[in-house]
ZALUMGU-497241 format. One record per residue (C-alpha): residue in one letter; x, y, z. Coordinates in steps of 0.05 Angstrom, whole numbers, plus 5000, padded with zeros to 4 digits. Example, Ala and Ser with C-alpha at 12.3 -4.5 7.8 and 13.67 -1.06 7.14 Angstrom:
A524649105156;S527349795143;
end
This chain:
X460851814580;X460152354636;X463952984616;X469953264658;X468253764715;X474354054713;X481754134665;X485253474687;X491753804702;X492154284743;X499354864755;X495355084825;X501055134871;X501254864939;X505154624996;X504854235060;X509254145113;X506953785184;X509553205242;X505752625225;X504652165285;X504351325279;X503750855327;X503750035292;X502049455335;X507949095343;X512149515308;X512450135356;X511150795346;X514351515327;X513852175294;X516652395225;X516952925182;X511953035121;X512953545074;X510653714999;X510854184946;X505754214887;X506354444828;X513754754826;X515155384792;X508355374745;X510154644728;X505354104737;X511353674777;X510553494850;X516753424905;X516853054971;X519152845021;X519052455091;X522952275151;X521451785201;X524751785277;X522851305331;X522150555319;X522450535245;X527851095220;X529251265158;X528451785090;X523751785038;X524052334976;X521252294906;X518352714840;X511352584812;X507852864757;X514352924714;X511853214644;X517152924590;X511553024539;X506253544564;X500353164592;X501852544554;X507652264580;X509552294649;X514151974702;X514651864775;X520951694815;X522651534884;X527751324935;X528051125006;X532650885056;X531050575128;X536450455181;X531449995226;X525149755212;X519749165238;X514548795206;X508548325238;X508647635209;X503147145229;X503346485253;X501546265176;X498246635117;X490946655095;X485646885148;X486046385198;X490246795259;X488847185309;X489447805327;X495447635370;X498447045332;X504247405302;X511647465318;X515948055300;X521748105242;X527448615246;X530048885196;X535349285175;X541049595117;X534149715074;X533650205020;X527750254958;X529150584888;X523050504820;X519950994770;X513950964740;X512751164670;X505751324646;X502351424574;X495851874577;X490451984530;X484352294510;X484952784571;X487252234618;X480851804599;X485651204575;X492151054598;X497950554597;X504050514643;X510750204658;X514750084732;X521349874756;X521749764828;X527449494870;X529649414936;X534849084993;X534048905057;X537748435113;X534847935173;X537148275236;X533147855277;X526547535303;X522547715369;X515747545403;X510948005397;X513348375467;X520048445433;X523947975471;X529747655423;X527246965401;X533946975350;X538247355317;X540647215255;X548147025239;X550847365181;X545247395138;X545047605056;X542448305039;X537647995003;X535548374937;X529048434897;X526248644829;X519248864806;X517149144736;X510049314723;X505649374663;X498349594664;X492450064630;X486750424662;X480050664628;X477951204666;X470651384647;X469251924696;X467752564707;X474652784735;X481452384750;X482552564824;X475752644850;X471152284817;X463152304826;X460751954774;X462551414725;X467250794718;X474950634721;X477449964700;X485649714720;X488049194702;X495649064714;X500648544720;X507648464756;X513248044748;X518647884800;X524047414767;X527646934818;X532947274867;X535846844914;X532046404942;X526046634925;X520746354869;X519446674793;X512746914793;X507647464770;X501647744797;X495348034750;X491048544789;X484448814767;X481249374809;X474249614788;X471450264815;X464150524801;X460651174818;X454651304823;X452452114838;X447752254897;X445752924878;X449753514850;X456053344888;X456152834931;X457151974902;X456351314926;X462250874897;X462950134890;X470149694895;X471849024871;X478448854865;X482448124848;X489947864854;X492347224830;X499247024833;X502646504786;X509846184804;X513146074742;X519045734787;X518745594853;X524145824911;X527045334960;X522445015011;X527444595040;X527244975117;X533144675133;X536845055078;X532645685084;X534945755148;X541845675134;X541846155081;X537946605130;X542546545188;X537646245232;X537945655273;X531245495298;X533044785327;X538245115381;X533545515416;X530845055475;X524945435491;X519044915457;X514645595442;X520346205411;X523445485368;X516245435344;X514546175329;X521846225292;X519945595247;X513045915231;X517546535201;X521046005165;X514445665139;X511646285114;X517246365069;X517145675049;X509045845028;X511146474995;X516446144954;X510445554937;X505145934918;X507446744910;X504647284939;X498847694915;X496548444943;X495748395013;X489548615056;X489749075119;X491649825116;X490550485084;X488150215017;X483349525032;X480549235105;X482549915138;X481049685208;X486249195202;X493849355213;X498549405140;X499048765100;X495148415162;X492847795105;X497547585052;X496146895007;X497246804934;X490246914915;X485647604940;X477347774933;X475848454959;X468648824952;X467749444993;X462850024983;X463850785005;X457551375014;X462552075006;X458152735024;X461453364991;X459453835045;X462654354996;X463554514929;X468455124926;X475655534906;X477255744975;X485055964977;X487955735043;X494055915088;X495255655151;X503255705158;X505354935152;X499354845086;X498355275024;X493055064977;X485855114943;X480454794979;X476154504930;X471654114982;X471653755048;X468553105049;X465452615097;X464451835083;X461751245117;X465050565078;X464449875090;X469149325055;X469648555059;X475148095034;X478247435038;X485447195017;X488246395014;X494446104972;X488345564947;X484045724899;X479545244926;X479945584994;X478246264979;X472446474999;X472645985063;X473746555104;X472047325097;X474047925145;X469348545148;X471949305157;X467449975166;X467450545190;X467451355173;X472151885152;X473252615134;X477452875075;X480053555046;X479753584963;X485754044934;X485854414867;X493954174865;X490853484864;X491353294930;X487152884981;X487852935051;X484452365091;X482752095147;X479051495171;X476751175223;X476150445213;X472049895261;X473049095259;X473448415296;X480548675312;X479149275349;X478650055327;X484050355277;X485451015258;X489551215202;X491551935156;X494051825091;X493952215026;X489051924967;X483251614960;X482450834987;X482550194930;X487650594887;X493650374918;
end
């Protein structure tokens, strides 16, 4: 069992506070507002907070690293609110789109509320944890993927869903945040009880990380990661009634083409409410040269492999106006990361998607990682910055 570098909570205060930039396909693009504080008043507690403007609008705030018991028992909690927002949704789940296949759902009225509670031990070497999440959101309508109105939906529900969350990790590395050697096993499963029309189901995830050191300081980690759902009960999958309750009426729009893109939205559902819905592929996290939650299916494989360089090793105080912190060291990585995704068993596997590329990141004595990546695949060239290391999401 490697020792720990380092004490595995740290009181080093820092803040940051910076525009952040996006630009989605298909969703549009915007600036918001980033800003957090680290370690508040000699506490090991963390405060955020982030608003978007543009094409998706909306607030975001939350506390991490509560201490109810010193570094044993600790909670997170968040809320956030969006006025307008858009998702992609393909032509049918699994791998088997393109690129272009996808049609675009507005939504609106949203808001998202859950803690997390979490039980550490043995200096955060073994822990178990708890989650409540839940959220609302309304149909406001569907569009190609120029934007032009296919439909818009006639008084639909604020539809409303529940998650809760139980899981352990066995951490056996040499530090929590940045590790560079070692193994972390997590294993965790969800349940989402029927709400509306929706199905009863649960999803187990199990997410195993190794690392192995390439020198003093720099580590060559390896991914694999699973998601399985199981419906307990199933939703409707009658589309005639899901799109009554949905306020859509696919069979008056006369063009042949928009009435079929607004019954594939309707199918989808209809395979969601069949099968569930496991972790998705395609973002920050898993498949980063593919566009958030790109591949959903009830069933998920992911392997993916990342080289990360610590061009420093260091306690370098930093303050550069809009970011307060202590530079611990700035990292490059080269990553590559393969995965399929299929609401049949037997199908998984059929088809797999590839993702590589580089990236730089900053290391934090307040715990944070600053990242950025670069990401290359059949899809085309994504870039993305995000806080944390990829696979832990």
């Amino acid at each position: 069992m490697p020792d720990r570098r380092k004490s595995q909570f740290s009181k080093d205060f820092g803040y940051a506070l910076f525009p952040y930039p996006y630009s989605l396909p298909g969703i549009g693009s915007g600036v918001g507002l980033v800003g957090g504080v680290m370690n508040v008043a000699d506490t090991y507690t963390d405060a955020y907070g982030i608003i978007f403007t543009g094409d998706v609008r909306g607030t975001s705030f939350g506390l991490a690293d509560l201490h109810i018991i010193p570094r044993h028992l600790i909670l997170d909690i968040g809320y956030s609110t969006v006025s307008e927002a858009t998702i992609q949704s393909y032509g049918k789940r699994g791998m088997g789109t393109d690129r272009n296949d996808y049609r675009l759902i507005e939504f609106g009225d949203t808001e998202f509320f859950g803690g997390r509670m979490n039980a550490s031990f043995l200096d955060r070497r073994y822990e178990v944890y708890g989650a409540y999440y839940e959220g609302a959101m309304r149909l406001k309508s569907i569009r190609d993927r120029d934007g032009t109105v296919i439909i818009e939906a006639s008084d639909s529900p604020r539809e409303r869903g529940r998650t809760a969350l139980f899981g352990a990790r066995l951490d056996v590395t040499d530090d929590f945040n940045d590790p560079r050697r070692g193994i972390r096993v997590d294993v965790s499963r969800s349940q989402s009880p029927q709400s509306g029309s929706g199905p009863d189901f649960y999803v187990v995830d199990l997410n195993t990380t190794a690392y192995l050191p390439l020198g003093p300081r720099s580590t060559w980690a390896f991914n694999s990661f699973r998601s399985d759902a199981v419906v307990r009960k199933q939703g409707v999958t009658d589309l005639a009634k899901l799109q009554q309750e949905q306020g859509l009426k696919c069979d008056t729009i006369t063009d042949p083409e928009q009435r079929r893109f607004c019954i594939e939205v309707v199918d989808n559902q209809i395979a969601g409410n069949t099968y569930g819905t496991a972790t998705s592929l395609g973002g920050f996290s898993r498949l980063r040269s593919y566009s958030q939650g790109r591949y959903k299916g009830a069933h998920t494989r992911f392997y993916g492999t990342e080289v990360r360089w610590n061009m420093t090793d260091e306690r370098t105080p930093f303050n550069i106006f809009i970011m307060k912190d202590i530079r611990t060291s700035v990292q490059v990585a080269v990553f590559y990361e393969t995965g399929t995704i299929s609401d049949l068993r037997s199908d998984l596997g059929t088809t797999w998607r590839d993702s590589y590329g580089a990236g730089v990141r900053m290391v934090t004595a307040s715990g944070i990682v600053f990242r950025g990546d670069l990401g290359f695949g059949s899809e085309g060239i994504v870039p993305e910055i995000f806080i944390g290391y990829p696979w832990e999401i």
